[in-house]
C-alpha positions as CSV (number, residue, x, y, z in Angstrom):
1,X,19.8,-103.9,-5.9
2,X,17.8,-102.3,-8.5
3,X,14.6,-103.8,-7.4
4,X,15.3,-102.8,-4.0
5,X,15.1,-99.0,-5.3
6,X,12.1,-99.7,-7.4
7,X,10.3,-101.5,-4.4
8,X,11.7,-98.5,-1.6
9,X,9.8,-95.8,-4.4
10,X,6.8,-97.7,-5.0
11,X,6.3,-98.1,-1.3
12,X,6.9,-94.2,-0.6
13,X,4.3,-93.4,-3.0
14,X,1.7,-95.9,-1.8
15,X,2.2,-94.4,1.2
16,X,2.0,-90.6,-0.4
17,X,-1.1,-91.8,-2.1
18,X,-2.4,-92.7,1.1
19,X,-1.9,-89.9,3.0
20,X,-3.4,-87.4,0.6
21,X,-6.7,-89.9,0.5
22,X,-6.5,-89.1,4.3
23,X,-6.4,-85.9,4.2
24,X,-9.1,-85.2,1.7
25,X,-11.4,-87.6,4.1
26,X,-10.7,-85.3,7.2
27,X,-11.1,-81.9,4.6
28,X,-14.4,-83.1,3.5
29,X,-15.8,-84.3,7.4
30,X,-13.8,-81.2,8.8
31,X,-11.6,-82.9,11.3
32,X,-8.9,-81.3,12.3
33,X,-10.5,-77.5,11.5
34,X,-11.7,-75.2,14.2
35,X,-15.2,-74.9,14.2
36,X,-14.8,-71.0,13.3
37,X,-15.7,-70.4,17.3
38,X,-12.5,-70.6,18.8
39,X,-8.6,-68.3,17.2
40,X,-5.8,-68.6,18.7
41,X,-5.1,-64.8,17.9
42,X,-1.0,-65.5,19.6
43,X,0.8,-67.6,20.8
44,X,4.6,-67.3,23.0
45,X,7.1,-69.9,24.2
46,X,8.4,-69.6,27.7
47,X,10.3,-72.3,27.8
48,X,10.6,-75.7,26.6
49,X,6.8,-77.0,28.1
50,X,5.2,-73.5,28.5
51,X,3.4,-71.3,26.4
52,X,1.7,-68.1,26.8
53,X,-1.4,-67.8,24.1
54,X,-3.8,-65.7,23.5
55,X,-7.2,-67.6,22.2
56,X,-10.2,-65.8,21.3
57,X,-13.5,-67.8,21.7
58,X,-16.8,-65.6,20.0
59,X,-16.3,-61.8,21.8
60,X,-13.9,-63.1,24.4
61,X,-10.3,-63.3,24.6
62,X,-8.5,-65.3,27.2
63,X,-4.9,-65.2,28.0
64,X,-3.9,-68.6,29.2
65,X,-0.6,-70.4,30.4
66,X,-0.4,-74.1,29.2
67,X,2.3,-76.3,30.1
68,X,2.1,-80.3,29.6
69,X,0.4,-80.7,33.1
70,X,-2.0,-78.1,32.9
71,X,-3.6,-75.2,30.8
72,X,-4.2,-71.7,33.1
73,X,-6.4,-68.9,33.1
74,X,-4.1,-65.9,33.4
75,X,-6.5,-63.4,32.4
76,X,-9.6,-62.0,30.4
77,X,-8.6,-59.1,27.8
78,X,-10.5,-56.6,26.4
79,X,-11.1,-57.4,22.7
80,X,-10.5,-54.3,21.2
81,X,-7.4,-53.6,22.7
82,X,-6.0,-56.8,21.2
83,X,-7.8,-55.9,17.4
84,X,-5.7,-52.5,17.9
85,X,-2.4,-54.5,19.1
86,X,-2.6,-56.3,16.3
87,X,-3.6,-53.7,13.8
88,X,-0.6,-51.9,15.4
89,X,1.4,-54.7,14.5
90,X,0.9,-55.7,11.0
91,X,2.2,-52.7,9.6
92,X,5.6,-52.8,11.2
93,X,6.0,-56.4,9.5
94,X,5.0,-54.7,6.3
95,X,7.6,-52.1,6.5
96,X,10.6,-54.4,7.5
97,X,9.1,-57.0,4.7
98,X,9.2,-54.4,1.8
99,X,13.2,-53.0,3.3
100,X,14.2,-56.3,3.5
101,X,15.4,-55.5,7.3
102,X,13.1,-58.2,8.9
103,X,12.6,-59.5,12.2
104,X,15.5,-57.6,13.9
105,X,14.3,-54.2,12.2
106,X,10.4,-54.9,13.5
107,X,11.9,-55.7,17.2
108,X,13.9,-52.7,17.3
109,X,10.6,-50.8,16.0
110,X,8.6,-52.5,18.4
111,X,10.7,-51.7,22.0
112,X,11.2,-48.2,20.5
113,X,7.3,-47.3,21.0
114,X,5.6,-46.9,24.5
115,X,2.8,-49.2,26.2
116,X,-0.5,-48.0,26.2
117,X,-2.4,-46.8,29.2
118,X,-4.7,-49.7,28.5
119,X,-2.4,-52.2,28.6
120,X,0.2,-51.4,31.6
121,X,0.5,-53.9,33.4
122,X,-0.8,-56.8,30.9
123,X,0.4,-59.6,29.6
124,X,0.7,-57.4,26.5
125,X,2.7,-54.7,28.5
126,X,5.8,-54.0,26.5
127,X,7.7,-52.6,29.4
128,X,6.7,-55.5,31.9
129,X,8.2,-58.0,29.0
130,X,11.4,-56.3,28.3
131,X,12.4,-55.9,32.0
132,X,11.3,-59.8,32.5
133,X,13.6,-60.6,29.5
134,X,16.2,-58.1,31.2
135,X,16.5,-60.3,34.6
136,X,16.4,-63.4,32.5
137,X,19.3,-62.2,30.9
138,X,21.1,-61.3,33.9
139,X,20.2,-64.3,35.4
140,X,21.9,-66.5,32.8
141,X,24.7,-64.8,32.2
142,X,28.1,-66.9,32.7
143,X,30.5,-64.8,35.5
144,X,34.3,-65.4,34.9
């Protein structure tokens, strides 16, 4: 029994030992890295196969639907409306990080503001997602 336990940890840390071997390999080639060239700047679940992300490749950012038959062009986005999204974004996680009220304090924060001009209408349109969300909700909603 003993050398059974004594075998089991000598194998898990062969196997440890090669992993990390691996993975300083692929650090030093860079496989498995970006190239610097392409971000995914966000990224949403719509359900179990979909996502929504947002990718930026050089100047351009792409919005773009991916299930696990296909990846879709939803639309182009101006750049700097997605820096000032962002920038608009980061310190309401600061805030809730330093109260200690977290995600549900930042979400509250969040449908509390108004959409931009610039974005109505967008995938980044506030308004557009909270009403989507709404009918979801009605939608699902077991009736007695």
């Amino acid at each position: 029994m003993t050398w059974m336990i004594i075998r089991l940890i000598l194998s898990l840390a062969f196997i440890a030992v090669v992993l990390l071997f691996a993975a300083r390999v692929a650090k030093k080639r860079g496989l498995g890295q970006g190239n610097g060239l392409i971000e995914v700047v966000a990224r949403q679940r719509m359900g179990r196969t979909s996502t929504v992300n947002v990718v930026r490749i050089a100047d351009v950012v792409l919005v773009v639907g991916a299930t696990e038959e296909q990846v879709t062009l939803l639309a182009e986005v101006d750049a700097d409306a997605v820096d000032a999204a962002l920038r608009e974004r980061r310190p309401l996680m600061q805030v809730a990080a330093a109260t200690g009220d977290g995600p549900a304090q930042e979400t509250h924060a969040l449908a509390a503001r108004s959409t931009s001009p610039a974005l109505a209408g967008s995938v980044f349109d506030r308004n557009g997602w909270g009403m989507f969300v709404s009918q979801l909700r009605e939608r699902t909603v077991r009736r007695s």
